[in-house]
N, C-alpha and C positions, 0 to 999 in steps of 0.2 A: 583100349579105352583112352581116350584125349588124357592127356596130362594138363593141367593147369600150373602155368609159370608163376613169375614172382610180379608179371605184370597185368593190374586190373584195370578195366573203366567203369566209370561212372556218369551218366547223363542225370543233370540236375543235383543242385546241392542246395535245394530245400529244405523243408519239414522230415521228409524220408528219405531223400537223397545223402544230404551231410550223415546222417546215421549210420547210413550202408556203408558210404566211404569209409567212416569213422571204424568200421568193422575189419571193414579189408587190411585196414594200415593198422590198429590193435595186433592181428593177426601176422603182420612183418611183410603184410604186400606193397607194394610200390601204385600207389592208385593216380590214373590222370581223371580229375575230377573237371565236367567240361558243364558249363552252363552259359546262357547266352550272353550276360554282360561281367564285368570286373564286380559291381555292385553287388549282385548278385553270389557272387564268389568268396565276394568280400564279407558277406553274409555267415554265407556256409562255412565259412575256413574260424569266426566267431561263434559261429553253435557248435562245432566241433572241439574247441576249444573251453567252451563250458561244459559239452556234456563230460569229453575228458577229467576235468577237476572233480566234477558230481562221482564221477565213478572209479576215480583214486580215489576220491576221500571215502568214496563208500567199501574201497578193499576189492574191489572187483577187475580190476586194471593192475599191473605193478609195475608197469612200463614209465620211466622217466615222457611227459606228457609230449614236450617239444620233440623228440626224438621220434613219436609218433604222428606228430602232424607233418614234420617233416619227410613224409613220406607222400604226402598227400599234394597231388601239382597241380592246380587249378587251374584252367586256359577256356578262353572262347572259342578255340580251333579244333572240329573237331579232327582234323589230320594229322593231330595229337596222339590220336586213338591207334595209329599205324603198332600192330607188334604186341599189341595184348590180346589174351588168351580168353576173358569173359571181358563179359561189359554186361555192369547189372545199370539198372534203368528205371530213375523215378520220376519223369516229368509231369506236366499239367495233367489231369486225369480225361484226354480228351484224345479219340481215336484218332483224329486227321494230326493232333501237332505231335503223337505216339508215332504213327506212320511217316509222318514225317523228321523224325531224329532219328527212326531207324535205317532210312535210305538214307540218310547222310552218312551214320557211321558204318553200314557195309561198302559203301565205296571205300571207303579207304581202311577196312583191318582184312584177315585173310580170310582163306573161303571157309576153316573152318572154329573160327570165331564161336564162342558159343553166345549167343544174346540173351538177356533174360530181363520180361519187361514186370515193372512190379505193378501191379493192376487189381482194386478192390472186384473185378468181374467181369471186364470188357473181353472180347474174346482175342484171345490170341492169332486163331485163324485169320479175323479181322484182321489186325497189328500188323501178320504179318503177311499180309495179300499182294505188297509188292513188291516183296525182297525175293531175290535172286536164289537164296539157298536157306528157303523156312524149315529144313529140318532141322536144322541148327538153333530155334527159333523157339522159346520157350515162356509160360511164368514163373515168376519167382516172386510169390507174395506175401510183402511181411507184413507184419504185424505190427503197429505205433501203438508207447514209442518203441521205434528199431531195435534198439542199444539193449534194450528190458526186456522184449518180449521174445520168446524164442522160437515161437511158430513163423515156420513159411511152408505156403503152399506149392508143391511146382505142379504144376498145371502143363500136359501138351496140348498144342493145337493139331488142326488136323494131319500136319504135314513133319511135327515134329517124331525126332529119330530116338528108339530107346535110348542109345547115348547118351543123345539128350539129356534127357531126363535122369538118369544115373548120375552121370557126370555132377551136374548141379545138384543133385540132393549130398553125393559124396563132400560138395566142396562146401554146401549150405552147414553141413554136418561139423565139418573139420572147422571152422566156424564159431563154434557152440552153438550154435541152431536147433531145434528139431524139426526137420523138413521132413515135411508127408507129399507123398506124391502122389495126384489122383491117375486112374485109368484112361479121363476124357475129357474135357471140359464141359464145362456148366456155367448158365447162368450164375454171378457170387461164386461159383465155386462152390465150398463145402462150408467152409467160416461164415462169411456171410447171410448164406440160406439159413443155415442155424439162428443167427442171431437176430434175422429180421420175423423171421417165425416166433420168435420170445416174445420181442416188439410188437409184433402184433398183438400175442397176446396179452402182453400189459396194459399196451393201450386199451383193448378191447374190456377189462376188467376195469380200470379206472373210468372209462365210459360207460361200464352199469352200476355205477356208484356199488361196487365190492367192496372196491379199498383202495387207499389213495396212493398218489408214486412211490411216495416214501414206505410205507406199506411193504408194499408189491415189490420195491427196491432190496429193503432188507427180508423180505422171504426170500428171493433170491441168493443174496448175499450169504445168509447166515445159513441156508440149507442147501439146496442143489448147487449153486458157487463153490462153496466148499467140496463139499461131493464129488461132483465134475473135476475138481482139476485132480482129484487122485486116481476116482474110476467114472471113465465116459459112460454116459447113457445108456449104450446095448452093452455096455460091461456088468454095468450096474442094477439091470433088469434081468441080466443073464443070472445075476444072482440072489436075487429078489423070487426070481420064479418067475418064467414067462405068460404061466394060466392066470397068475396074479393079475399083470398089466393087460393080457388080452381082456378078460372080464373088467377092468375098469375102461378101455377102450371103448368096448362094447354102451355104455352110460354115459360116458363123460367126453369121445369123439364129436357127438354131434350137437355136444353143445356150446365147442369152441371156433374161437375167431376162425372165418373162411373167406373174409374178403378178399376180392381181386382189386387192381389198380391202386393206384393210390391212398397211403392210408389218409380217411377222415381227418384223424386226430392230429396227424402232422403236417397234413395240409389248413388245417383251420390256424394251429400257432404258427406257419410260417406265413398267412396272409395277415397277422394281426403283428406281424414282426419280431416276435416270441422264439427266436433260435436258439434257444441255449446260453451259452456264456458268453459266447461273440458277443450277443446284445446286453447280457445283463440280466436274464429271465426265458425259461423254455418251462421244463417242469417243476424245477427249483427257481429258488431268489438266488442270483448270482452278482448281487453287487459288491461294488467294495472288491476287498481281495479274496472274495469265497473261492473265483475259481483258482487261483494261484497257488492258495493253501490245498486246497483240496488234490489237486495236480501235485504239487510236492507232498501231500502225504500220500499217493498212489503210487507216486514214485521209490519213494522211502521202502515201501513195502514191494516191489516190483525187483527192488536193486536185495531187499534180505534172500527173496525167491531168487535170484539168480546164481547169489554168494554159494546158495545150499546146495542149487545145482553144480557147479563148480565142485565143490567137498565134492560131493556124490562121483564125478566123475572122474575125478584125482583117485577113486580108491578104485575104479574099475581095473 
């Protein structure tokens, strides 16, 4: 099986880009982090630097902060990229400028590089339709924020090599990750599908006046949220009793959300210009510093779930 060096890339040092960097070099890798201008870089190499202090001061880091960044080499070249062993990958979410940072950087690292493009769904078959050696050619999708959340999916496409796939989940793993690796790909994937299927049916509840976001937000929250993240669903019905759930299937399947295409409900708030907190209002009021606060106390709580996992994995 491929070994992985002490040398990573990184395309894009964005929102999820700076993150993953920020992981590699936590970790004692030597990251070329490449994005298209100095601004842009200049960017990244400042959100790394704040997420850094967030998470020494929250005990989850113990690494002197500069000693860490300094590992991190930001360049617009991507011939930079000569001589590293993965190059994980978070650009625009958009198949042709994917496709196209991926032929860039197989020109110039070896043949068997491992790629891995971080992607909420696009297919990777697509991605990688022009590259020279797609079994090499993989997802690796995290989860925002990066730095907090510890699911990635790896996703092969059609052409990727078990290797592949091993590889990346071994090194997602060594990480502190927890990488699941599906069989196939799929439209979303697995995370995804999951969660636009809830959506739907939230939305779909709030549009027969059952109960309103907030509502629908903390049933969530306060019962199956909980639930969920200690035992998944078919964990959880395994243990409930399977005649249980079949017989409410049987009653309560055909009375739930089945639209196709676009949902109503989020198409009506994004033609009234209603997105969320970008604007200022979507489900919630989000003026002021609502979303700010709100963000930093998900965070707060996202960084306690990580510390715990840490302990937990210190006594394996």
């Amino acid at each position: 099986m491929k070994t992985i060096g002490n040398r990573i890339g990184q395309l894009g040092a964005g929102t999820m880009g700076h993150a993953a960097a920020m992981e590699f070099a936590i970790h004692g890798y030597n990251v070329t982090m490449v994005d298209a201008t100095d601004e842009a870089l200049k960017r990244g190499l400042s959100l790394i630097d704040r997420d850094l202090t967030t998470m020494i001061d929250g005990g989850v880091v113990k690494e002197d902060k500069d000693a860490i960044i300094a590992r991190v080499h930001p360049t617009t070249d991507y011939a930079d990229l000569a001589g590293v062993d993965y190059i994980a990958e978070c650009v625009f979410e958009n198949l042709e400028v994917k496709q196209e940072s991926w032929e860039k950087a197989e020109a110039v690292v070896d043949d068997d590089t491992i790629l891995a493009t971080n992607t909420s769904g696009l297919s990777p078959s697509a991605i990688a339709k022009n590259l020279k050696h797609p079994e090499r050619f993989v997802v690796a999708h995290y989860w925002n924020p990066v730095q907090l959340m510890p699911l990635v999916e790896v996703v092969p496409g059609e052409h990727t090599s078990q290797e592949t796939v091993d590889v990346t989940v071994n090194l997602m793993n060594s990480l502190g990750k927890h990488a699941v690796p599906l069989k196939v790909e799929s439209l979303g994937f697995v995370g995804n599908r999951l969660q636009m299927a809830v959506i739907r049916e939230e939305n779909e509840i709030v549009r027969r006046g059952i109960a309103t976001p907030e509502a629908v937000d903390d049933i969530m929250k306060y019962s199956l949220g909980r639930r969920w993240s200690i035992v998944g669903p078919l964990e959880g019905i395994d243990q409930g009793g399977l005649d249980i759930f079949d017989n409410i299937s049987k009653y309560l399947y055909d009375d739930l959300a089945n639209n196709t295409g676009e949902d109503p409900t989020l198409k009506e708030k994004v033609a009234e210009g209603n997105l969320g907190a970008k604007s200022g209002h979507g489900f919630y009021d989000w003026s002021g510093d609502k979303a700010t606060e709100a963000i930093r106390a998900r965070d707060r709580i996202l960084m306690e779930d990580l510390a715990r996992d840490q302990r937990e994995a210190e006594k394996k």
